[in-house]
TORTOR-127802 format. One record per residue (C-alpha): residue in one letter; chain; x, y, z. Coordinates in Angstrom, 2 decimals, always signed. Layout:
<pts>
<pt r="A" c="A" px="X" py="Y" pz="Z"/>
...
</pts>
This chain:
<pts>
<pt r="X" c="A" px="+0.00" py="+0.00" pz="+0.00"/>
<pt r="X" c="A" px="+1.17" py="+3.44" pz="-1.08"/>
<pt r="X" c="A" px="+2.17" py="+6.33" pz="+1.49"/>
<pt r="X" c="A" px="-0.10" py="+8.71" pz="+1.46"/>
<pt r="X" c="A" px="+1.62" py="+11.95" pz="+0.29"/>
<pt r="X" c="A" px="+1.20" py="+14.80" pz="+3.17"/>
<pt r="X" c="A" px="+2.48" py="+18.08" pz="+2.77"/>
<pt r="X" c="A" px="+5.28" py="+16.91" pz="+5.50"/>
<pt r="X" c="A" px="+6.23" py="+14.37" pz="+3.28"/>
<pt r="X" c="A" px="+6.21" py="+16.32" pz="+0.07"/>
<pt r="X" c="A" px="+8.79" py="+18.65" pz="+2.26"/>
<pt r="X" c="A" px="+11.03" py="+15.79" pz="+3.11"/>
<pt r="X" c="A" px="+10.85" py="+14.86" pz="-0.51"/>
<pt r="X" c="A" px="+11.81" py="+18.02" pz="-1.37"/>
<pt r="X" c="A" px="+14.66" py="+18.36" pz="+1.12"/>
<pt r="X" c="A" px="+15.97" py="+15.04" pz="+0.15"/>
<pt r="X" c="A" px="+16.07" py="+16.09" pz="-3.24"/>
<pt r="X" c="A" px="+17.94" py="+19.22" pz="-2.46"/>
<pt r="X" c="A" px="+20.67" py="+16.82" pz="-0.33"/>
<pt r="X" c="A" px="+20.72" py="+14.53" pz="-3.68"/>
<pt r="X" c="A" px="+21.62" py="+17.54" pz="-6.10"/>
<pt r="X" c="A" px="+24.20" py="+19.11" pz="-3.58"/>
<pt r="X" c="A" px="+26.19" py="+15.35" pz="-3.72"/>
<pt r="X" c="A" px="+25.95" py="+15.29" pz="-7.26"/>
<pt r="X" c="A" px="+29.54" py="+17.14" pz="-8.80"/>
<pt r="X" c="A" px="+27.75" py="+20.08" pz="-10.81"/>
<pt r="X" c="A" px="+24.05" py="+19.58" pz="-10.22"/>
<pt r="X" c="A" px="+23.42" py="+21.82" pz="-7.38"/>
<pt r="X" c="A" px="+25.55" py="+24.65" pz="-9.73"/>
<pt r="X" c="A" px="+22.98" py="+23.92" pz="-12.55"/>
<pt r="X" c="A" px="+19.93" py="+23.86" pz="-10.36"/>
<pt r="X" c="A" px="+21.15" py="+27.23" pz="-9.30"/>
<pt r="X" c="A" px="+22.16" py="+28.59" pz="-12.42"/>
<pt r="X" c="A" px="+18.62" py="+27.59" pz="-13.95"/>
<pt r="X" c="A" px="+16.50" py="+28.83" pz="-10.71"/>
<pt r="X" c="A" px="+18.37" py="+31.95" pz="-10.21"/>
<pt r="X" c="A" px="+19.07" py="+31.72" pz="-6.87"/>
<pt r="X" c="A" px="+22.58" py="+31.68" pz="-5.20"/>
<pt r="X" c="A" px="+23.75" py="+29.71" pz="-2.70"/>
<pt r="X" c="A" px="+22.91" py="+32.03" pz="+0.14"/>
<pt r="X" c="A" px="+19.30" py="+32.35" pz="-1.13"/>
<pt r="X" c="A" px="+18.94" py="+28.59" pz="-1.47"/>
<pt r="X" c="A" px="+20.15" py="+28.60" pz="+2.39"/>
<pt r="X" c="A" px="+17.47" py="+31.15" pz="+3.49"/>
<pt r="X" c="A" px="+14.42" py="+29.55" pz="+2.02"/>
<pt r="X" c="A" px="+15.54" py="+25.71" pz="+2.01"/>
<pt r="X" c="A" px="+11.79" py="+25.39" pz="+4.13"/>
<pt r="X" c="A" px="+9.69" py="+27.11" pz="+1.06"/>
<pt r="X" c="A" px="+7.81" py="+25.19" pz="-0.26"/>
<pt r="X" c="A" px="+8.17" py="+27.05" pz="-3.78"/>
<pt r="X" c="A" px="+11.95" py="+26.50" pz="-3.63"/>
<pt r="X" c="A" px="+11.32" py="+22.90" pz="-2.60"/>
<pt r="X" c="A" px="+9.15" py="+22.47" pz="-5.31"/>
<pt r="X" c="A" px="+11.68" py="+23.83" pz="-7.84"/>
<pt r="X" c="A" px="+13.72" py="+21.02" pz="-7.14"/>
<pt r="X" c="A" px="+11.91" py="+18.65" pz="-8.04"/>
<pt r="X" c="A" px="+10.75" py="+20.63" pz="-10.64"/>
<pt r="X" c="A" px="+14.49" py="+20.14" pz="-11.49"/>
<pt r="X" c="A" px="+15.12" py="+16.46" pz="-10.91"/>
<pt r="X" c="A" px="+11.82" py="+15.54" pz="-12.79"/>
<pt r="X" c="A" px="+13.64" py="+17.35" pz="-15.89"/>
<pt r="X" c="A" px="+15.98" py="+13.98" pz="-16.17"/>
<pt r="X" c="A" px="+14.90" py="+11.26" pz="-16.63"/>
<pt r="X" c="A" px="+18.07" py="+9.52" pz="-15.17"/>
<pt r="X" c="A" px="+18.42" py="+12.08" pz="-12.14"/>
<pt r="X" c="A" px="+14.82" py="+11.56" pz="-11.21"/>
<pt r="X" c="A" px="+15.57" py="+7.50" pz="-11.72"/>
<pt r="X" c="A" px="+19.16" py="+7.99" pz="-9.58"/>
<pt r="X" c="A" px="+16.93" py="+10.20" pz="-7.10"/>
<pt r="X" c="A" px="+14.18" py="+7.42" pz="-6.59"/>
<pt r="X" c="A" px="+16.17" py="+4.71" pz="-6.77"/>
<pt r="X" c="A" px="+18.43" py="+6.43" pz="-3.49"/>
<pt r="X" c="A" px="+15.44" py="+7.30" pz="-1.67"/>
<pt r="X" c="A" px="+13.86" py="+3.97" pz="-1.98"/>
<pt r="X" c="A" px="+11.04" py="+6.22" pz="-4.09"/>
<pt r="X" c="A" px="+8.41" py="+5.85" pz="-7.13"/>
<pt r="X" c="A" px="+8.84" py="+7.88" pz="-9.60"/>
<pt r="X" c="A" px="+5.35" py="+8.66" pz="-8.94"/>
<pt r="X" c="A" px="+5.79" py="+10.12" pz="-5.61"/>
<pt r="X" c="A" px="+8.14" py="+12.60" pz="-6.54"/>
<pt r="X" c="A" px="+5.12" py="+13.94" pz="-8.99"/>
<pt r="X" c="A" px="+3.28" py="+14.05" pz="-6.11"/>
<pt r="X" c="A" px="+5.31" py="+15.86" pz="-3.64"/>
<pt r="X" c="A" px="+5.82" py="+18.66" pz="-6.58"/>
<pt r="X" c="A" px="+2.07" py="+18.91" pz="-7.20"/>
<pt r="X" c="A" px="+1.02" py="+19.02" pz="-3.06"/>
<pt r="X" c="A" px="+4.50" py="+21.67" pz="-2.68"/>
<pt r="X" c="A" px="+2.96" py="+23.43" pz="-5.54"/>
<pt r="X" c="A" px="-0.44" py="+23.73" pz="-3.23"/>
<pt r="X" c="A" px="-2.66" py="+21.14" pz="-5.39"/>
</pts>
């Protein structure tokens, strides 16, 4: 049986997925680069959900980071889509 997908989870989701990209050589520097945030914005707002969002907004751009990312977590593909939509306030 599935998890259902809380906003609490979707935020642990999303903070995972921020740890992923910053152990990932040059992923963290793209995610920046295409967000436009710098590191000490990122730092500030690591709890938004919008920024949290935008992260998986990012991993869900690759098909092979977003299969790395699940496969780490111990995720479905599927619940990453969710925990963007319910960050995203849907």
């Amino acid at each position: 049986m599935r998890e259902r997908m809380t906003p609490d989870r979707a935020e642990t989701i999303g903070l995972n997925g921020l740890a992923f990209l910053a152990g990932r050589s040059g992923h963290l520097e793209r995610f920046l680069a295409a967000s436009g945030m710098d590191t000490p914005s990122l730092r500030e707002r690591t709890q938004d959900p919008d920024v949290l969002r935008a992260v998986l907004d990012f991993v869900l751009t690759d098909d092979v980071l977003v299969a790395d990312f699940c496969r780490e977590q111990n995720l479905d593909a599927r619940d990453v889509h969710m925990a963007h939509r319910v960050l995203g306030g849907l």
